[in-house]
C-alpha beads as a LAMMPS data file, in Angstrom:
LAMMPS data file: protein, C-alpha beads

208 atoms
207 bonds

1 atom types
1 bond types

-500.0 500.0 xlo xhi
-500.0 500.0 ylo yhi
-500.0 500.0 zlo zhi

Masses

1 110.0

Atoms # bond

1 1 1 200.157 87.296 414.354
2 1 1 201.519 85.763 411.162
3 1 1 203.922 83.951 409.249
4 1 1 203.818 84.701 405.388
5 1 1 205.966 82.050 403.456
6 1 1 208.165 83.912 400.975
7 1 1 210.758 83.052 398.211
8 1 1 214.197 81.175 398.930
9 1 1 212.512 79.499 402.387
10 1 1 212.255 82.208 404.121
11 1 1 209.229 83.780 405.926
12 1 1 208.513 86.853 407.482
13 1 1 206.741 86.457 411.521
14 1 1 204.948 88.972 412.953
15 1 1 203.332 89.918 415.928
16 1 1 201.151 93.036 416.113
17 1 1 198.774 94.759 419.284
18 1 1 196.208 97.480 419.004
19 1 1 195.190 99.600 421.698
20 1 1 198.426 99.955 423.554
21 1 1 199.582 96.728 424.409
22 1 1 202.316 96.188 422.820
23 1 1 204.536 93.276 421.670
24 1 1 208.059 92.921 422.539
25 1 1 210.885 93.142 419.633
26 1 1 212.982 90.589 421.328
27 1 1 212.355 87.290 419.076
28 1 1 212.135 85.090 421.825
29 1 1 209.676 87.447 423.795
30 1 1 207.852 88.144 420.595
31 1 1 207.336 84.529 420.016
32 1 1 206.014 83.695 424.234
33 1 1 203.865 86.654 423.481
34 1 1 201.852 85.077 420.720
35 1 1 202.025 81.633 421.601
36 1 1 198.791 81.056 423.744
37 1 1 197.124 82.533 420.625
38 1 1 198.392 80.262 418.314
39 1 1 198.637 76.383 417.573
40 1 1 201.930 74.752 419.168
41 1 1 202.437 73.154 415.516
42 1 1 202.892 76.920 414.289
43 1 1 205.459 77.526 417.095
44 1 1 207.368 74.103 416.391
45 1 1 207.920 76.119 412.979
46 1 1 208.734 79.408 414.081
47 1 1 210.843 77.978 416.973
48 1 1 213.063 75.544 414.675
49 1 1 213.517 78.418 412.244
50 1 1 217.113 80.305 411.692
51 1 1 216.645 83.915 411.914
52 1 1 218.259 85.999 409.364
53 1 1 217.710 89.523 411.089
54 1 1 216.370 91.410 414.620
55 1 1 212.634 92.199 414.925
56 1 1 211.607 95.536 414.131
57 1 1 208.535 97.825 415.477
58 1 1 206.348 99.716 413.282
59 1 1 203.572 101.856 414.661
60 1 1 200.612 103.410 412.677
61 1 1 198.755 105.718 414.813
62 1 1 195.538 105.761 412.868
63 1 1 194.086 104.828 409.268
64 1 1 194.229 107.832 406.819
65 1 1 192.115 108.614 403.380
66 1 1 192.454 111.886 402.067
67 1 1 189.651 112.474 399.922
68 1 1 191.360 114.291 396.921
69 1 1 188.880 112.555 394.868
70 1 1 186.036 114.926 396.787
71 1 1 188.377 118.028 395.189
72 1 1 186.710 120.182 392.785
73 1 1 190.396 121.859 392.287
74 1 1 193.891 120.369 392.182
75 1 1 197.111 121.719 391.431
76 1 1 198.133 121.349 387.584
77 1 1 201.288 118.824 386.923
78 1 1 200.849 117.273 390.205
79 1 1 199.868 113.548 391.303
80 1 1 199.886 111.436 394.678
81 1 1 199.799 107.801 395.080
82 1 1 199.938 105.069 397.728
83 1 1 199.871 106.289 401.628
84 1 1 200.001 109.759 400.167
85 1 1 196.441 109.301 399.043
86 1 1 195.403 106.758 401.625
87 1 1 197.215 104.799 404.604
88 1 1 196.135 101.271 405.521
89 1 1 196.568 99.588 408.926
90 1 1 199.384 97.574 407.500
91 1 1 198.527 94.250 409.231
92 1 1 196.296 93.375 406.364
93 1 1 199.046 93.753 403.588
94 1 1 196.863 95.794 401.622
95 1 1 198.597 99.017 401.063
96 1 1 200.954 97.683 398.169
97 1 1 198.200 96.121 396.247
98 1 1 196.260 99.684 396.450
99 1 1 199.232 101.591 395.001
100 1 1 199.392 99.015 392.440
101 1 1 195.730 99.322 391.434
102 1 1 196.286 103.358 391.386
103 1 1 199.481 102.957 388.875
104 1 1 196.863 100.808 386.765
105 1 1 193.992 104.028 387.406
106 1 1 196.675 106.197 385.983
107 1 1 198.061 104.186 383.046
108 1 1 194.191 104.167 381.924
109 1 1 193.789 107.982 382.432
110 1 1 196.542 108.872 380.409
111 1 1 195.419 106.667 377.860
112 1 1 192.374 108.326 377.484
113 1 1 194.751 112.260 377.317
114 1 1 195.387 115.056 380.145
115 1 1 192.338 116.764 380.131
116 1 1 191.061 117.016 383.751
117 1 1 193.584 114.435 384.719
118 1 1 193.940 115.036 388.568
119 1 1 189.819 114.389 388.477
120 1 1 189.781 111.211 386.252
121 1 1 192.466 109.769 388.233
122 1 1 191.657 110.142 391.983
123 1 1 187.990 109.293 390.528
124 1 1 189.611 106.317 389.550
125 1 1 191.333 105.264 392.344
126 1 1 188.073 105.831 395.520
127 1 1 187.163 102.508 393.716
128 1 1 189.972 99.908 395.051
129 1 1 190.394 102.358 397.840
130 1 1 187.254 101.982 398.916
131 1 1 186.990 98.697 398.455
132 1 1 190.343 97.964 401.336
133 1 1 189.119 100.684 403.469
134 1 1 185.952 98.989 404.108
135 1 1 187.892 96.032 404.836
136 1 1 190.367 97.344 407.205
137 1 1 188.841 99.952 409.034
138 1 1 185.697 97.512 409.717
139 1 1 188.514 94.955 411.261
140 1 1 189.769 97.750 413.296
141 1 1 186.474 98.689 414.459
142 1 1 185.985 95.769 416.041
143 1 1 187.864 96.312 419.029
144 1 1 186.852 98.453 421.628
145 1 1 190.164 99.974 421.780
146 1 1 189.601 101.892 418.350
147 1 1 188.396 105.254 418.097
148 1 1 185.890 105.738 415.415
149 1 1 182.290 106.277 414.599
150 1 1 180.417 102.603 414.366
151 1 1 177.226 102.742 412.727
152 1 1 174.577 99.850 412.104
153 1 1 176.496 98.553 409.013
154 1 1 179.795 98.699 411.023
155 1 1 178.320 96.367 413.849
156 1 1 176.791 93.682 411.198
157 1 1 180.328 93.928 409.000
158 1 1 181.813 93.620 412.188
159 1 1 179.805 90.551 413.549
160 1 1 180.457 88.819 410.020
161 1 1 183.963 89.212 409.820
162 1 1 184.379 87.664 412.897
163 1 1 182.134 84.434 412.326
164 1 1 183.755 84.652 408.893
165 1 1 187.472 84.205 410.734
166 1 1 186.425 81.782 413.096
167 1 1 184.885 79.719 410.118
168 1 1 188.384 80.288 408.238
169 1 1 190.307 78.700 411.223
170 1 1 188.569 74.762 409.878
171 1 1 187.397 75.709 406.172
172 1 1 189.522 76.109 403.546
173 1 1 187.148 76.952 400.664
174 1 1 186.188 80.045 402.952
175 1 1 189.504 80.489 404.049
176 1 1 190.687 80.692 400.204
177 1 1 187.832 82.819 399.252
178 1 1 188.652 85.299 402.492
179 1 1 192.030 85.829 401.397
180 1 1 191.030 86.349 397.456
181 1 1 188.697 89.246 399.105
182 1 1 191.489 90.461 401.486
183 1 1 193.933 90.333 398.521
184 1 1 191.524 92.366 396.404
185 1 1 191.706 90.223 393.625
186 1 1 187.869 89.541 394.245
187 1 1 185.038 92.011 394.975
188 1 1 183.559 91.323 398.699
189 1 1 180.682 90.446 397.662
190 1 1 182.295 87.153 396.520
191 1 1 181.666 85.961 400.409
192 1 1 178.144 86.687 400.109
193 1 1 177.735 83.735 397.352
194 1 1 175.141 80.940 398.655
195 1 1 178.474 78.460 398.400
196 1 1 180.190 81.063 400.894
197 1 1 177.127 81.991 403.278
198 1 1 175.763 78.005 403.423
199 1 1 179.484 76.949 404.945
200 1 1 179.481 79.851 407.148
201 1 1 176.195 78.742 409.004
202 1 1 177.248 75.521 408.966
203 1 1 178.429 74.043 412.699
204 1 1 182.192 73.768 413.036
205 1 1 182.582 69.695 412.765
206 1 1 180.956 70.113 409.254
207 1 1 183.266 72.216 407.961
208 1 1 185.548 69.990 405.510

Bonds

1 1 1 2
2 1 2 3
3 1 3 4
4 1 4 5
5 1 5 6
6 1 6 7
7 1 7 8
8 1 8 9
9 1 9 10
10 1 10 11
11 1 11 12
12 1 12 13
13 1 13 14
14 1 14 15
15 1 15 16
16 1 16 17
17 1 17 18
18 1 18 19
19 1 19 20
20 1 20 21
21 1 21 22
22 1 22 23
23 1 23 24
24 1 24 25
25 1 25 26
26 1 26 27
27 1 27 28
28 1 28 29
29 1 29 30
30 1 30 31
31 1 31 32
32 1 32 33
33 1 33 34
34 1 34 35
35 1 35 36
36 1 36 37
37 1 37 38
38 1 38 39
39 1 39 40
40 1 40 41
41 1 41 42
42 1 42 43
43 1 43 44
44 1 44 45
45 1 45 46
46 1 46 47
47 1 47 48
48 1 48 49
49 1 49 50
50 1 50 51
51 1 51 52
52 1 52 53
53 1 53 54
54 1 54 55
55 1 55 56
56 1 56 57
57 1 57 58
58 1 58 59
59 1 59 60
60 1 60 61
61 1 61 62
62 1 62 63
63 1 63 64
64 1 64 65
65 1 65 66
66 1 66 67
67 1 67 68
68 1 68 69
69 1 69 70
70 1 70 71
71 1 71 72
72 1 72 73
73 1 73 74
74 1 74 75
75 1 75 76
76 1 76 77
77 1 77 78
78 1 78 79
79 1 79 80
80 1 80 81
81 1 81 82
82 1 82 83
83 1 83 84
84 1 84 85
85 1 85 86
86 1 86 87
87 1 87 88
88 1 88 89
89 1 89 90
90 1 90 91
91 1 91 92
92 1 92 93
93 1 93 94
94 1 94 95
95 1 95 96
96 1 96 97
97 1 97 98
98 1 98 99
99 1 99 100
100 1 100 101
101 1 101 102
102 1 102 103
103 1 103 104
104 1 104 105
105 1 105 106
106 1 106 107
107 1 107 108
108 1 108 109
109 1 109 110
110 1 110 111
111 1 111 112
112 1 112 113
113 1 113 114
114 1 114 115
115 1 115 116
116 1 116 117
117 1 117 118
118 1 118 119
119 1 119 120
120 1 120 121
121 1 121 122
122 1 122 123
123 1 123 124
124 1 124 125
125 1 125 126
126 1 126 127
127 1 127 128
128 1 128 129
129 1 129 130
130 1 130 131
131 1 131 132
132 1 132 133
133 1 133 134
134 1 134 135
135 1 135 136
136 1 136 137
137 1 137 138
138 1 138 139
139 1 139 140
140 1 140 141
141 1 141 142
142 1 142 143
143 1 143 144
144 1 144 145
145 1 145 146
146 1 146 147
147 1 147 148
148 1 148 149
149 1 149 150
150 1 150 151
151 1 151 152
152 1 152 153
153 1 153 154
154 1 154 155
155 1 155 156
156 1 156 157
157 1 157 158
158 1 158 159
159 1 159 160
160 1 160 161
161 1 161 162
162 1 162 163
163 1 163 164
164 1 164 165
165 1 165 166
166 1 166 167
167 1 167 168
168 1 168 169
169 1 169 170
170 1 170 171
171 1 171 172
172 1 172 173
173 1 173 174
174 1 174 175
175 1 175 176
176 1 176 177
177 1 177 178
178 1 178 179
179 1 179 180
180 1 180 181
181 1 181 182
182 1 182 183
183 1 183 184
184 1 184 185
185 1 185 186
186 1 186 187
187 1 187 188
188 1 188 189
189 1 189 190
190 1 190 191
191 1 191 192
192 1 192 193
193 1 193 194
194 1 194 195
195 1 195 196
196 1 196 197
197 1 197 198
198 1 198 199
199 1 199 200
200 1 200 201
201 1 201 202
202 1 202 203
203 1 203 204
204 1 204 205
205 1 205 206
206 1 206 207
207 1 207 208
């Protein structure tokens, strides 16, 4: 569940399931779904707020990368970006910064001419792509309900992430660094920084 502030005081809410179970669209339903998840203060918010439109469902059956990079041959002329190349579980708001990163892979390629262009550029972009697919698809891994492959590096990312969100819920310098990582506008190894891992063992009535 969330509730992004935007521009003009206005906020977006939303609820989201995995596995199955999912939310109702009806605002009032949607917000007695995810209230004994969330803080009452949140829900004072959400419940005082004016909405400006009806709920709407979006479904994703599964996470997608298609590994043009891995192509030794791609059709002359021709370029894909954004979900074309890879789609996100779009809880984590990542998929916009990714096509944003790939519009900066190609601006660089052509710089550089169109020789082997299609290579350069998909090249280019496994980098950031990489980078959000970790992120997500460990996240989705960690419930039962996902189908996928979980190796030993799965299980450990999947052990931190969740000490890491339970940390987030009382810390704000982990918080801030999470969402910096999240955002991609910091590698991930930013939350492996002494700083980052020192709060994270810490007890939760230390965290300040």
């Amino acid at each position: 569940m969330f509730l992004t502030i935007n521009e003009n005081d206005t906020a977006i809410f939303t609820v989201f399931s995995i596995g199955g179970n999912e939310p109702p669209t009806d605002l009032k339903a949607m917000i007695d779904y995810a209230e004994k998840y969330t803080p009452a203060e949140f829900f004072n918010a959400v419940r005082a707020a004016e909405p400006i439109g009806n709920p709407h469902r979006y479904r994703i059956p599964s996470s997608q990368w298609r590994r043009y990079d891995k192509m030794r041959r791609f059709p002359a002329g021709l370029l894909v970006s954004g979900d074309a190349i890879c789609s996100f579980n779009p809880i984590y708001g990542q998929g916009m910064t990714v096509s944003a990163l790939e519009a900066v892979a190609l601006q660089d390629c052509l710089h550089k001419g169109l020789d082997n262009l299609a290579q350069r550029y998909f090249r280019s972009t496994a980098k950031p792509i990489s980078t959000a697919w970790q992120l997500a698809t460990t996240s989705d891994l960690n419930f039962p309900e996902t189908e996928g492959a979980r190796t030993a590096m799965t299980r450990i990312g999947a052990k931190l992430t969740e000490r890491l969100l339970t940390v987030c819920e009382t810390d704000p310098v982990v918080a801030a660094q999470f969402f910096k990582v999240s955002g991609l506008i910091d590698s991930p190894t930013g939350l492996l920084r002494p700083s980052i891992v020192r709060r994270l063992a810490l007890p939760k009535w230390r965290h300040s």
